[in-house]
C-alpha positions in Angstrom: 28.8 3.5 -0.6 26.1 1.9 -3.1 23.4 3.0 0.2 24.1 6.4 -0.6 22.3 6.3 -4.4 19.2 5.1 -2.5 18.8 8.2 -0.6 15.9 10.0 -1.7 15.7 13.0 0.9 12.8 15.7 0.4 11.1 13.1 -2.1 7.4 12.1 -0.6 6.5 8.9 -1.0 2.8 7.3 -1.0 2.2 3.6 -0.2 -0.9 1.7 -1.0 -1.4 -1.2 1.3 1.2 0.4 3.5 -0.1 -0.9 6.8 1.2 -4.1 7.3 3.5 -6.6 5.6 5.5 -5.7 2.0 3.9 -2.4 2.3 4.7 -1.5 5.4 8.3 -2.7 5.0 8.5 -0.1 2.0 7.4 2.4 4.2 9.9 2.2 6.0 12.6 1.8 3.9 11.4 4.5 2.1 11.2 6.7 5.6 14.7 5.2 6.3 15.9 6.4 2.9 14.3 10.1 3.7 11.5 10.6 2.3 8.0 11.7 3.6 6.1 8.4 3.5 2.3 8.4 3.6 0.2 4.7 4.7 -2.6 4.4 2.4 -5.0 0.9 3.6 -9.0 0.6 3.7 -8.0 -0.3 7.1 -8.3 2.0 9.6 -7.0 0.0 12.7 -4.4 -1.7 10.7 -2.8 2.4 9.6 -3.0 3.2 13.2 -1.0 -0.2 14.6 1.5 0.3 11.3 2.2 4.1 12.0 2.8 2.9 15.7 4.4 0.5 14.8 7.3 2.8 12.8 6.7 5.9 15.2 8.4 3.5 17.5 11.7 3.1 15.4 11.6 6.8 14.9 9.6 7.3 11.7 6.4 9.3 11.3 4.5 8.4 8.7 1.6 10.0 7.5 -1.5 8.0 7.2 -4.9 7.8 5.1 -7.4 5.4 4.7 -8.2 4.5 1.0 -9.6 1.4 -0.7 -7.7 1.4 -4.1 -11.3 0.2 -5.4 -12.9 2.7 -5.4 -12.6 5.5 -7.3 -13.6 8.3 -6.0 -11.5 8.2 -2.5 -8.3 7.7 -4.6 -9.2 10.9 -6.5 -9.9 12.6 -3.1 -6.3 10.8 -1.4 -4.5 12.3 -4.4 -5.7 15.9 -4.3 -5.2 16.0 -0.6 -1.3 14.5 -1.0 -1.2 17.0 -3.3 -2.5 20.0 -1.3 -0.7 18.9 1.7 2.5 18.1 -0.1 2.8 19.7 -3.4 3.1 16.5 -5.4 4.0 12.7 -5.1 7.3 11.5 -6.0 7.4 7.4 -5.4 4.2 5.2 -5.7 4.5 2.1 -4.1 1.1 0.0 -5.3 1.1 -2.8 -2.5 -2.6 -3.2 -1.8 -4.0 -6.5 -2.7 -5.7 -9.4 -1.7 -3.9 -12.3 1.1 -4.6 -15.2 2.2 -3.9 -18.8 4.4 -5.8 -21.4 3.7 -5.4 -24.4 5.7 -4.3 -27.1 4.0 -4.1 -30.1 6.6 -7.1 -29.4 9.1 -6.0 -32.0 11.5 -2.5 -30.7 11.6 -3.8 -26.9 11.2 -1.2 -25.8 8.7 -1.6 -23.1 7.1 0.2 -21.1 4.6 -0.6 -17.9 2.6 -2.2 -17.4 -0.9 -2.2 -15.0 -3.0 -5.0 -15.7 -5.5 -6.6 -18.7 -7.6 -7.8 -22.3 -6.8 -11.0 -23.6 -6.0 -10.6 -23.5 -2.3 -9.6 -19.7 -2.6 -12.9 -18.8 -4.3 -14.3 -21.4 -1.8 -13.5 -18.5 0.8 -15.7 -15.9 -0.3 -13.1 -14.8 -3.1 -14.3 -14.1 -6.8 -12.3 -13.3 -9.3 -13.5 -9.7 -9.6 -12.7 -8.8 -6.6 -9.2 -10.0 -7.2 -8.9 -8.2 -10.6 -10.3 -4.9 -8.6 -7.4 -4.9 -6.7 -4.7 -6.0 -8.5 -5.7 -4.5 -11.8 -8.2 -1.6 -11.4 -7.0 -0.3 -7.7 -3.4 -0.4 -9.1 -4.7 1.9 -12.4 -7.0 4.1 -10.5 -4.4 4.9 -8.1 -1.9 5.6 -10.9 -4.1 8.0 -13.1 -4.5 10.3 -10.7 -1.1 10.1 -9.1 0.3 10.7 -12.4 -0.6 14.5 -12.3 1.6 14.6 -9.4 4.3 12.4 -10.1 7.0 14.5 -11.0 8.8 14.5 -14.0 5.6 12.8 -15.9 2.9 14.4 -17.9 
């Protein structure tokens, strides 16, 4: 019964960071749900084995590489959702910036990170890259999916 107010048939849905992990879990409980789901990653090997990945539960995603970064190809992902769909419905802003860091080198445990510490920059991390993720990919995706969004001006 409460399943049924989830259903979001005929609504297309884009997900950034949609080829693996949280991401690729909304994709498909947004595919389950009924909408058209489109994978958005900078990764083009990681869309493929993701779209597999729900092709073989019975989904069919679209998929697009984008890095949320940069400007430009989330301008050029939004027009062409746009052309090929009419307009976005659901943004899922997943893409960011993972981790493990090994934390006992003689045992080899690891476990994952987000962001922050001194051994985390110590891995090539800065903090800009970090913010250009989770800050300026999540508002450049936004602005321009905003013309699209439906229901928003």
């Amino acid at each position: 019964m409460y399943l049924e107010k989830f259903k979001v048939p005929g609504r297309v849905a884009l997900v950034t960071g949609g080829a693996r992990g949280i991401g690729l879990g909304c994709v498909e409980a947004l595919a389950e749900a009924g909408a058209t789901t489109i994978i958005a990653d900078q990764d083009a090997g990681l869309l493929e084995a993701g779209r597999d990945e729900l092709r073989a539960r019975g989904y069919d995603p679209g998929m697009v590489v984008m890095d949320v970064t940069k400007s430009a190809g989330v301008n050029r992902v939004a027009d062409d959702v746009m052309r090929r769909h009419g307009r976005i419905d659901i943004l899922v802003n997943s893409a960011g910036i993972a981790t493990a860091l090994t934390v006992n080198p003689a045992l080899g445990a690891t476990v994952p990170f987000a962001c922050g510490g001194p051994a985390f920059y110590k891995q090539g991390h800065s903090l800009t890259r970090v913010a250009n993720f989770s800050i300026a990919g999540a508002y450049d995706v936004i602005v321009p999916a905003r013309r699209a969004l439906q229901g928003f001006s």
